[in-house]
C-alpha positions in Angstrom: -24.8 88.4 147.9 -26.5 90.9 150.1 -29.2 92.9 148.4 -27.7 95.9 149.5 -24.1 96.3 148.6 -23.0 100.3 150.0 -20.3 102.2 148.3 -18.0 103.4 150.6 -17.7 107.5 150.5 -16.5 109.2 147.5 -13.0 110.0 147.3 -11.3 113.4 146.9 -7.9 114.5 146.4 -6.3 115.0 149.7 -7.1 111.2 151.3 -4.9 109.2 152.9 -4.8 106.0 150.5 -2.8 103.2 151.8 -0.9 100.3 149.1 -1.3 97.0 149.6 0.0 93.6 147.8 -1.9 90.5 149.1 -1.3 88.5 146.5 1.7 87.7 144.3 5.0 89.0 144.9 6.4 92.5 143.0 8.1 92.2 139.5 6.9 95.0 137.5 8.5 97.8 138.9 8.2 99.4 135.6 4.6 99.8 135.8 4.1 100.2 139.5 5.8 103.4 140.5 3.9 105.5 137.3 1.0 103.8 138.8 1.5 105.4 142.0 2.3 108.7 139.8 -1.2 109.2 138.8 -2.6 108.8 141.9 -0.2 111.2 143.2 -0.6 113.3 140.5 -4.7 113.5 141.3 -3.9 115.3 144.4 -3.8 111.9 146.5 -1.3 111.2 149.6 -0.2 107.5 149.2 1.4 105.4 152.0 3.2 102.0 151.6 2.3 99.0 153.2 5.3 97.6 155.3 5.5 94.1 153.1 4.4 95.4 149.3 8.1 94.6 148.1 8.4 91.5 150.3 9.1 88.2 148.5 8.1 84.4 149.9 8.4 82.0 147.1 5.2 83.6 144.7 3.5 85.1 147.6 4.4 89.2 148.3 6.0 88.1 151.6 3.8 85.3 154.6 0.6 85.3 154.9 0.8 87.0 158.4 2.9 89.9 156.7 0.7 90.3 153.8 -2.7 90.1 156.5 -0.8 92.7 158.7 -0.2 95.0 155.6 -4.3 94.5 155.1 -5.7 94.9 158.0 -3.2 98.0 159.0 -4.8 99.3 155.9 -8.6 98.3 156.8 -8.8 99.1 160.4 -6.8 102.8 159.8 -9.8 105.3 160.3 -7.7 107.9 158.6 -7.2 105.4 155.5 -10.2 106.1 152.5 -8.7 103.5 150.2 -6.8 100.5 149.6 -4.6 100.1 146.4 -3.6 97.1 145.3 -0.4 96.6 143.9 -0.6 93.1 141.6 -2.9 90.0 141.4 -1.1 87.2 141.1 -2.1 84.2 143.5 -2.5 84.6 147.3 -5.4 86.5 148.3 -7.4 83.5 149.0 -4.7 82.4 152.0 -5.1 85.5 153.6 -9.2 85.3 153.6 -8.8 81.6 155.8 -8.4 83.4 158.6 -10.0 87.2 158.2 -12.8 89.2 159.3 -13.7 92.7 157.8 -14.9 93.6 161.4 -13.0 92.3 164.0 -9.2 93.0 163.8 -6.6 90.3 164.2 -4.6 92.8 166.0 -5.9 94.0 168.9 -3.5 97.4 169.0 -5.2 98.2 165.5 -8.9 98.4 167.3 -8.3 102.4 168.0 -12.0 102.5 169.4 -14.9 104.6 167.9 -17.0 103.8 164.7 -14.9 103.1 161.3 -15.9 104.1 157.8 -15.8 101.5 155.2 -13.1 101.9 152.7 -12.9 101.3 148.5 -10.6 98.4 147.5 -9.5 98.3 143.8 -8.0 95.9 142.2 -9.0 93.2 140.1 -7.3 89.3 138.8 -6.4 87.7 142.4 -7.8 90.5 144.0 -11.5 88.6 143.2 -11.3 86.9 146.5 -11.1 89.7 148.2 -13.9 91.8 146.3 -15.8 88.8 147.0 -15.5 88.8 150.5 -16.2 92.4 151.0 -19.1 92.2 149.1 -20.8 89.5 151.2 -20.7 91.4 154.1 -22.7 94.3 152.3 -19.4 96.8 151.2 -18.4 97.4 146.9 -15.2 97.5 146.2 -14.2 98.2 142.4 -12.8 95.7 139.5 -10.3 97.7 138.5 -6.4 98.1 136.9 -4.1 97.7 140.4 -1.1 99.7 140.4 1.5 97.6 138.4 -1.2 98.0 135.4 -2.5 101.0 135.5 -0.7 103.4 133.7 -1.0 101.4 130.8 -4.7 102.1 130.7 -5.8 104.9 127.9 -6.8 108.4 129.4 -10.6 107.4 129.2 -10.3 104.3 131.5 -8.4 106.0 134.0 -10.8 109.0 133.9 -13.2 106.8 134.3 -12.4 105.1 137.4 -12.0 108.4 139.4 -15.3 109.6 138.0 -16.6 106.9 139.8 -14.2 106.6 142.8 -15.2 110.5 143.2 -18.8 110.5 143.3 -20.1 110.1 139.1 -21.4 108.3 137.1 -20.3 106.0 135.0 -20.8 105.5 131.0 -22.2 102.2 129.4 -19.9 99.5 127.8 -20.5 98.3 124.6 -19.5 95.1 123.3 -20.9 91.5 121.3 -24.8 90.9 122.4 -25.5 87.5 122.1 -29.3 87.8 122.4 -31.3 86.9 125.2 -33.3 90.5 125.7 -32.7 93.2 129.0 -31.8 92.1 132.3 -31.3 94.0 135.5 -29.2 92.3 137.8 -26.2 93.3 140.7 -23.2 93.3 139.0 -20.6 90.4 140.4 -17.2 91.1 138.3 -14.0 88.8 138.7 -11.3 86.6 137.4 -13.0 83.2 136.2 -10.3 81.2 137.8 -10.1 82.6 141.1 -14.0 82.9 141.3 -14.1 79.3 140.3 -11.8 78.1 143.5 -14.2 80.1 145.2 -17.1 77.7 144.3 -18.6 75.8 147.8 -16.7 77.9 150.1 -17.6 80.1 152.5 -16.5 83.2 150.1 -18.2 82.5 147.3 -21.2 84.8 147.1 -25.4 83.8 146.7 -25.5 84.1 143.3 -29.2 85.2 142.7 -30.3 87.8 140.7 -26.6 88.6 140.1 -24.8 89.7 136.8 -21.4 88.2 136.6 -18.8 89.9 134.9 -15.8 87.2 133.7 -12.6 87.4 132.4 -9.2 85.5 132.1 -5.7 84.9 130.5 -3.2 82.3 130.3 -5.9 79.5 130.4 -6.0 77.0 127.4 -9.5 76.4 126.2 -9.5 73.2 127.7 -9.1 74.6 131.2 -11.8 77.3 130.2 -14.2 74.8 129.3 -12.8 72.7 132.7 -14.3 75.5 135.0 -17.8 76.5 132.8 -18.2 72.4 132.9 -17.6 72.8 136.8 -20.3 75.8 137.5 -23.1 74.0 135.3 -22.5 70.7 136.8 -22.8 72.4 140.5 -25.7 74.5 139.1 -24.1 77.4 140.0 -26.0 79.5 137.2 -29.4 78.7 138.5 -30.0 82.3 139.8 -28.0 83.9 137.4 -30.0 87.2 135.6 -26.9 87.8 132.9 -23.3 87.2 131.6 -20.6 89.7 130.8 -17.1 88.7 129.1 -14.5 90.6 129.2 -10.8 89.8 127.4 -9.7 85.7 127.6 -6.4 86.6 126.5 -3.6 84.8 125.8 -6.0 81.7 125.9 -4.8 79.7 122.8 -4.5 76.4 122.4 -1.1 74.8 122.5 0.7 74.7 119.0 0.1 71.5 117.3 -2.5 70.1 119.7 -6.2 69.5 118.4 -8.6 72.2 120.2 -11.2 74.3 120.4 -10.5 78.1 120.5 -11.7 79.8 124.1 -14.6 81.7 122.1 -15.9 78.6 120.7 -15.5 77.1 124.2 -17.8 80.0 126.1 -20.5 79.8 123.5 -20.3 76.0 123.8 -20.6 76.1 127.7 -22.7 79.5 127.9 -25.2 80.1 125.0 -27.6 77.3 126.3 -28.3 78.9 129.6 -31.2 81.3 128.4 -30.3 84.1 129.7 -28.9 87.6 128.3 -25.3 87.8 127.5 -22.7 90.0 126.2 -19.0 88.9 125.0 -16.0 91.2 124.1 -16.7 94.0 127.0 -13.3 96.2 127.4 -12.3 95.0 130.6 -9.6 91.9 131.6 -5.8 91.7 131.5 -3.5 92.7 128.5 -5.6 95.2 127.3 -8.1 98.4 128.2 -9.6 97.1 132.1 -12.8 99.6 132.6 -13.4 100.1 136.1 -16.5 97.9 136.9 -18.1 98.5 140.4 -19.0 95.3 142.5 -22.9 94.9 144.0 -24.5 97.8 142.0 -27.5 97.4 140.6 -26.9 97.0 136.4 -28.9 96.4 132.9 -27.5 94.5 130.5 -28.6 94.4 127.0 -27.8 90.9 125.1 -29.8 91.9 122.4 -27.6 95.6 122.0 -24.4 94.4 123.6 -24.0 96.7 126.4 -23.9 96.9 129.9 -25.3 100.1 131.5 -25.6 101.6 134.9 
């Protein structure tokens, strides 16, 4: 990762924020349009990408529609902010062939200089925080649209405290000793981060804090991907760990197994470094906005994770 990650302009009410699914395909219609409600409701003008109800098998329409949708979003110099309308799986097809500084387009290269833009979202969306992030620019982990008016009133005020220039509050959770550690903070879904592993996307991983989280993994397949990163020594450089929710990760009924806790402290706890379980952010559940490439301290000894 670069050592320094720059956060895109603060957003106010009034911006032009475009919607975006590059990823799975649009199912929960009952969730996305009071999503777009509260952004609308904060004084923000939304436009629709032309493919964010289009349908190709599980994909939210081709990979050339869902890359259009992007990039029509990236390259727009009137555009402050991209919001993602599910995860799902797909993001990773559309980052083969992408570059966050060269359009694929040429009638989207409108000339002059362009300012960087916040991407939120979180689950699939990983590979594309992950991109962004290596070429120096945060995005935020965060609920997408389909999710996040289920979020209580303090998560959501907390992601446009920070989307708007403030600060944001510490997380407190399970400290698992291991003392303080100040690190830049690399948050994402443990399965798409783990196909990012040896690839061009996947980030330098030194001196970063990773964030995890998951759901609908048995333990087994937890344990599958933590066996994968030791074996590649992908936690060399790693300053600190922070779980999030692994939910609906129970074994199958009737089959011998370990539970997914007893699978992270099997795979994790040996590392010696800080880490903290049981943070408030993942799916099925309260997702705290957590910004990508800021610089972070996180106390395994005190369970929390502080800006």
């Amino acid at each position: 990762m670069k050592s320094k990650i720059k956060l895109p302009p603060p957003l106010k009410p009034g911006d032009l924020l475009r919607v975006v699914a590059p990823s799975g395909a649009l199912r929960e219609l009952e969730g996305f349009e009071p999503g777009l409600e509260i952004w609308r409701s904060r004084g923000y003008r939304l436009e629709l990408g032309s493919y964010y109800h289009a349908s190709y098998g599980y994909l939210a329409g081709t990979d050339p529609q869902r890359r259009e949708d992007l990039a029509a979003a990236w390259y727009d110099p009137e555009c402050k902010g991209i919001l993602c309308v599910r995860g799902g799986y797909g993001s990773a097809r559309l980052l083969e062939n992408w570059s966050w500084s060269n359009p694929p387009q040429p009638h989207l290269n409108k000339g002059g200089s362009m300012e960087i833009k916040w991407l939120i979202g979180f689950s699939d969306v990983t590979g594309l925080l992950w991109s962004l992030a290596n070429v120096g620019v945060a995005g935020v982990h965060a609920p997408v649209l389909t999710t996040l008016a289920s979020e209580p009133v303090w998560s959501i005020e907390r992601l446009f405290t920070f989307l708007e220039g403030g600060s944001l509050a510490p997380l407190a959770g399970n400290g698992w000793g291991g003392g303080k550690v100040r690190g830049m903070l690399l948050p994402g879904n443990l399965t798409v981060a783990t196909s990012l592993l040896g690839t061009k996307l996947q980030p330098c991983f030194d001196g970063v804090i990773l964030a995890l989280e998951d759901v609908t993994e048995y333990p087994y397949r937890i344990d599958r991907m933590l066996t994968q990163w030791r074996m590649m020594g992908a936690f060399a450089g790693v300053k600190g760990i922070a779980l999030g929710r692994f939910s609906r990760c129970e074994p199958a009924p009737g089959i011998p197994s370990f539970t997914v806790e007893e699978v992270l402290r099997d795979r994790l706890s040996d590392l010696s470094i800080p880490i903290v379980s049981d943070l408030p952010f993942g799916h099925d559940g309260v997702n705290a906005a957590l910004p990508v490439g800021q610089l972070v301290e996180l106390d395994g000894d005190q369970g929390v994770l502080s800006w």
